[in-house]
C-alpha positions in Angstrom: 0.0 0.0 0.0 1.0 3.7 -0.4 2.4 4.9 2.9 2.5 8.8 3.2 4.4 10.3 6.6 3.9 13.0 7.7 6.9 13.9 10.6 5.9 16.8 12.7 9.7 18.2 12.8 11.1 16.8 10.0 14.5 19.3 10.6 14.9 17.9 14.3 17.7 15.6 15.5 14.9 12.6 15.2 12.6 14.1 12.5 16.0 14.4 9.7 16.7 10.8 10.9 13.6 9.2 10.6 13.1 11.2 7.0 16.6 9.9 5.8 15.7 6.4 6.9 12.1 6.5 4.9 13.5 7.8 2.0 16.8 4.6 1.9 13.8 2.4 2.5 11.5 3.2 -0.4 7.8 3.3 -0.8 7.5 6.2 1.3 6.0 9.8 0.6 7.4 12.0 2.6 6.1 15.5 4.3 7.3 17.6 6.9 5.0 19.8 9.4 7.2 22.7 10.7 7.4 26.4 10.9 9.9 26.6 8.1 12.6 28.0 10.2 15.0 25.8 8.8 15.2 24.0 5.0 13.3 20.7 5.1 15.6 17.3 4.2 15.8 16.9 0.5 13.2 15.5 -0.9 10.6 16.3 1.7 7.8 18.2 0.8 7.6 21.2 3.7 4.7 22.1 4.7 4.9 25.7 6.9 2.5 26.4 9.5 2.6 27.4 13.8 2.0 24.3 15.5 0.5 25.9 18.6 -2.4 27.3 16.4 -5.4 24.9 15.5 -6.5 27.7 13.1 -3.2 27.8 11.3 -2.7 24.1 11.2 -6.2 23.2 10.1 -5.6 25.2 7.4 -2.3 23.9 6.2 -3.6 20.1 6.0 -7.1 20.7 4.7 -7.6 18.6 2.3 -4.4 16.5 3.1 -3.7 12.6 4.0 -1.5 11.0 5.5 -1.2 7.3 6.2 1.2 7.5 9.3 2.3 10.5 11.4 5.2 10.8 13.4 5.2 13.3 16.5 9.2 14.2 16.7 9.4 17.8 17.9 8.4 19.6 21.0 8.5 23.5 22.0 10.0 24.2 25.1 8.0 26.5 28.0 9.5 29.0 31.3 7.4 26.1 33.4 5.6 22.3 33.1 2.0 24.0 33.2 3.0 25.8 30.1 4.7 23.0 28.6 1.7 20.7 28.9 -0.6 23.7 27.2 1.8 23.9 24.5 2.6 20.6 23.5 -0.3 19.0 24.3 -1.9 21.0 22.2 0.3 20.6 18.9 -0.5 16.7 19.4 -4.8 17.8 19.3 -4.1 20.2 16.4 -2.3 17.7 14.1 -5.0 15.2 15.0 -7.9 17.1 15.0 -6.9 18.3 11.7 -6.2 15.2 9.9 -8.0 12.2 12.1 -11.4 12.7 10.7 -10.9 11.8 6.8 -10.0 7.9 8.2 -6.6 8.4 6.3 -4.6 8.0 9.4 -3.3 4.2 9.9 -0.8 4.7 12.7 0.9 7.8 15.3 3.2 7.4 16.5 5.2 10.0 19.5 8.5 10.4 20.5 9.0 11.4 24.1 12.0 10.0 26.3 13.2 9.1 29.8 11.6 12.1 31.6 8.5 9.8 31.6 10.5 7.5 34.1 13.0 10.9 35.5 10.2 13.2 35.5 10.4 17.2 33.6 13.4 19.6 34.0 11.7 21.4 36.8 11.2 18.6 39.3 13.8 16.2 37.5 14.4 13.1 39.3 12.4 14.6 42.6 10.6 11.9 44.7 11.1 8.3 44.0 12.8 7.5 40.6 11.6 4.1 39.8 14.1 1.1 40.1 16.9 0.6 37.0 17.0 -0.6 34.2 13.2 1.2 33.3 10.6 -0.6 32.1 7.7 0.2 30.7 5.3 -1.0 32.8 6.9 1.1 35.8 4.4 4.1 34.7 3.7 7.5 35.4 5.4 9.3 38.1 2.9 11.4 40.3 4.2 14.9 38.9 3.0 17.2 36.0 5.0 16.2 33.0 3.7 17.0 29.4 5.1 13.6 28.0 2.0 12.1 29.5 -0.6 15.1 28.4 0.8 14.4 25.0 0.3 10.7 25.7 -3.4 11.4 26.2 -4.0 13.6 23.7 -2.8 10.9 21.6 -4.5 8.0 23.2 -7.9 9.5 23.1 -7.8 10.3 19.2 -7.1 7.0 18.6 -10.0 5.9 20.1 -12.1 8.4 18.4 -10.7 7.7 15.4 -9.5 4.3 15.3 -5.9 4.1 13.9 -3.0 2.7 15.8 -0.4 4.7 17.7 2.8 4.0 19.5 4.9 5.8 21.8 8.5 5.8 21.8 11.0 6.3 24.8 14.7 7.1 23.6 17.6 7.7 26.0 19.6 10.9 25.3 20.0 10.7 21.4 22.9 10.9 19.2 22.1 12.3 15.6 22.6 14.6 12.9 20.9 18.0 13.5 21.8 21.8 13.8 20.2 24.2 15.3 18.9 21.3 17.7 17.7 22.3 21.4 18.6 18.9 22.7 21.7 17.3 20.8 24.1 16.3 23.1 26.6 14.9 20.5 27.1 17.8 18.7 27.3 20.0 21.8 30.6 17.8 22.9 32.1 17.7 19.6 31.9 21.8 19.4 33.7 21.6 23.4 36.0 19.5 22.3 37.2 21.0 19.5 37.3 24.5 21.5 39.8 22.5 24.0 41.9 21.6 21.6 42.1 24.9 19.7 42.4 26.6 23.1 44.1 23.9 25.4 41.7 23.8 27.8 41.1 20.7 29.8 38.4 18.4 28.5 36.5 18.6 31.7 33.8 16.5 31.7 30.8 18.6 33.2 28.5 16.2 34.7 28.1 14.4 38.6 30.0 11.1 40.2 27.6 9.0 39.2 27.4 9.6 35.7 30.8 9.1 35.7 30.6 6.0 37.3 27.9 4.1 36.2 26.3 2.4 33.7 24.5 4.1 31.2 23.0 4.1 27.6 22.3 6.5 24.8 20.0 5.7 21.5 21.5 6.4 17.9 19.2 8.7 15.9 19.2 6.1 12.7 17.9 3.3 15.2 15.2 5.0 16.7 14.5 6.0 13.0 14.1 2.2 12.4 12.3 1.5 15.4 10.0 4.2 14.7 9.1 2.6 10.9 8.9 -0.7 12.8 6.3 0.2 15.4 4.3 2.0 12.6 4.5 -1.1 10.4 4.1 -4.3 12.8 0.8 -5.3 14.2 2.4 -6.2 17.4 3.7 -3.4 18.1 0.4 -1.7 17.6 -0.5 0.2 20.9 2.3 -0.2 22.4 4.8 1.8 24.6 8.3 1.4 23.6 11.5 1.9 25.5 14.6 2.6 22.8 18.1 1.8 23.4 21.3 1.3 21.0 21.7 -2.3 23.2 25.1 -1.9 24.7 26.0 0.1 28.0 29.0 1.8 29.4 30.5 3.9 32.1 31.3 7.8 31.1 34.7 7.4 32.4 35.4 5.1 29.9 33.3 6.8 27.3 35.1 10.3 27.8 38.3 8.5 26.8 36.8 7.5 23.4 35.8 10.9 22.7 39.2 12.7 23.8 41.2 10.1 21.7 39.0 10.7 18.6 39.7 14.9 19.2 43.1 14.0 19.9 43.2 15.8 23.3 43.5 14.5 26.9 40.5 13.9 29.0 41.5 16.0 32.1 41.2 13.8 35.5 38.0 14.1 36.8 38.0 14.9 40.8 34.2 14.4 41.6 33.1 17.6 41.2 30.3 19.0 38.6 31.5 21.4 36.5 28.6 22.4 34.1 29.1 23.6 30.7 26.7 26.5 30.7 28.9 27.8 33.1 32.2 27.6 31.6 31.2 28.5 28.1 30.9 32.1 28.3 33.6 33.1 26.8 32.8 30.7 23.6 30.9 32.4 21.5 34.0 34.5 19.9 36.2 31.7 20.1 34.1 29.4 18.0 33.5 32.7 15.8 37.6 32.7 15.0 37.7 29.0 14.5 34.5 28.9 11.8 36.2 31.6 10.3 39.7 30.1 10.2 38.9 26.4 8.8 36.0 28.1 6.2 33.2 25.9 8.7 29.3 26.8 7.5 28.2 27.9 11.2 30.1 31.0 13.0 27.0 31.5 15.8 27.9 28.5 18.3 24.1 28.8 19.8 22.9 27.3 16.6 25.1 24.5 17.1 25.3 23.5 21.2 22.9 23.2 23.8 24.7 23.8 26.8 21.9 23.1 29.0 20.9 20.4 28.1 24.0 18.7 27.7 24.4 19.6 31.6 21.0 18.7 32.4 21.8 14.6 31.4 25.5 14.2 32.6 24.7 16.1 36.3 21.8 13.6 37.3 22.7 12.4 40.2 21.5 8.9 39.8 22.1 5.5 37.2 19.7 6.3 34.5 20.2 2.9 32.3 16.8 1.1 29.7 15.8 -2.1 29.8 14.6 -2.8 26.1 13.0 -6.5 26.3 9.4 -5.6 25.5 11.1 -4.6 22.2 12.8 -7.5 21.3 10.1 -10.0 22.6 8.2 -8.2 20.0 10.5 -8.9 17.3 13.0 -5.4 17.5 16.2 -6.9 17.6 18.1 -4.3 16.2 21.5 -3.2 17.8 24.0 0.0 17.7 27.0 0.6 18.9 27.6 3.9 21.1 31.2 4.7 20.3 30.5 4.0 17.0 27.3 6.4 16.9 29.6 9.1 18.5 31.8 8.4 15.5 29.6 8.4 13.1 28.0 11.9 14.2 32.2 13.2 14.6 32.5 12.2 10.8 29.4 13.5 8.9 29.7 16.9 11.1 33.1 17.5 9.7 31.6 16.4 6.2 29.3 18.8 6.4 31.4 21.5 7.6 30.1 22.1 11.0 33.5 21.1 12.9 37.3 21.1 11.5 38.3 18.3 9.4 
């Protein structure tokens, strides 16, 4: 059958993914729901509207269908409340829009650990549940807009009857600029500043980031996960956890990413030293470096995020997945971590974004 996507933030670290994937795979029509501040993949049709606005987006998909639609984007808010308004919203105006013509087969949203962590503003508060997460843990008792979107999602579907899935990815590794949440290019921006500057390569984050085990999920696998859920009846109305499959210790991972920059990883004492706060001086140092080695982006706050980057090394407990419901149902897909790191390290300097 004809299978038409539409990925709400098709020029996101997961939206470009997912798009690339589609495309390589064939069969797909491809469409992208933003608000056009940045060029849509090649060979995605863009379609330009404000998301918040049920006015605006009825009006950009009247009269459009779509066979499956990916929820890859978010806008972030100053608080939860505002969060939940937001983006539970953009999930009822897609829907609302587009559910009622039948067209709709599956929808599918990407949201993350937080459902397990809880949001930024009471992040890891109360009682995490136990590690490795699973799904069947649930909801924590705090406001947290993964699960308004969750709802909003839930409840078309049984208006409407299509299928939907929800995806829960680790911090991801990917190709993206101008990304709010992209911790891989964040570190390769720091760690070419340290070696331009010869500044220890700190790493930013608490003790027990350093010295646990964690995981991270590759961009291109949640891509195929994400095309997997949408396509596979047993993986209709599910909840999915989404993991590369292997795990590691940041002490051993920091090593990897030094030796690829070719810098040393400074010793690390046990004390957090976050990025946001180090980095102010940055901004003209990475202007002199773009400028010196002809890169395509002098603004560095295009490139990093800082905050966020802070945000997943500081937490101060193990944050690791557990992804057997997956591979029970029939994901057995794996991904190597240093290799994604590599991977991202290769195609940035590629594209231009960091020195050769």
């Amino acid at each position: 059958m004809n299978q038409h996507a539409l990925i709400i933030g098709a020029t996101g670290i997961v939206g470009r993914n997912l798009a690339e994937h589609l495309q390589s795979r064939g069969g797909w029509s491809i469409s992208g729901l933003s608000r056009g501040r940045t060029p849509a993949p090649a060979g995605v049709e863009s379609i330009t509207t404000d998301l918040t606005s049920a006015l605006s987006v009825a009006d950009a998909l009247k009269d459009r269908a779509f066979s499956h639609v990916f929820f890859t984007a978010w806008s972030r808010q100053a608080s939860e409340a505002e969060n939940i308004r937001v983006n539970g919203a953009m999930v009822s105006n897609v829907l609302d829009a587009l559910a009622p013509s039948g067209a709709i087969r599956h929808a599918a949203l990407v949201t993350g650990l937080k459902h397990y962590l809880g949001p930024f503003e009471a992040y890891a508060k109360g009682s995490v549940p136990m590690t490795p997460f699973r799904e069947e843990q649930g909801r924590q008792p705090v406001d947290n807009f993964y699960y308004e979107q969750e709802d909003r999602l839930f409840d078309a579907a049984r208006r409407h009857g299509f299928g939907w899935s929800v995806h829960r990815p680790h911090t991801i590794i990917g190709y993206a600029v101008g990304n709010a949440m992209n911790m891989g290019v964040t570190l390769a921006v720091y760690a070419t500043l340290c070696k331009a500057t010869g500044e220890p390569f700190v790493f930013p984050g608490s003790a027990a980031q350093w010295n646990g085990l964690t995981d991270m999920t590759d961009a291109r696998l949640l891509a195929r996960h994400l095309e997997w859920a949408s396509t596979t009846p047993q993986a209709r109305d599910e909840a999915f956890n989404v993991v590369n499959g292997d795990v590691f210790r940041w002490k051993w991972m920091w090593e990897q990413i030094a030796a690829y920059f070719g810098i040393e990883p400074a010793p690390f004492d046990g004390e957090t030293r976050p990025l946001e706060n180090r980095m102010n001086h940055a901004a003209k140092t990475w202007e002199a470096i773009a400028t010196r080695h002809d890169l395509v982006e002098k603004d560095i706050g295009k490139l990093v995020s800082w905050w966020h980057t802070d945000a997943d090394l500081g937490r101060p407990m193990e944050v690791l997945t557990d992804m057997s419901k997956s591979r029970r149902a029939g994901f057995l897909d794996y991904q190597s971590t240093p290799d994604a790191f590599f991977d991202l390290f290769g195609r940035l300097k590629t594209e231009r974004i960091i020195p050769g």
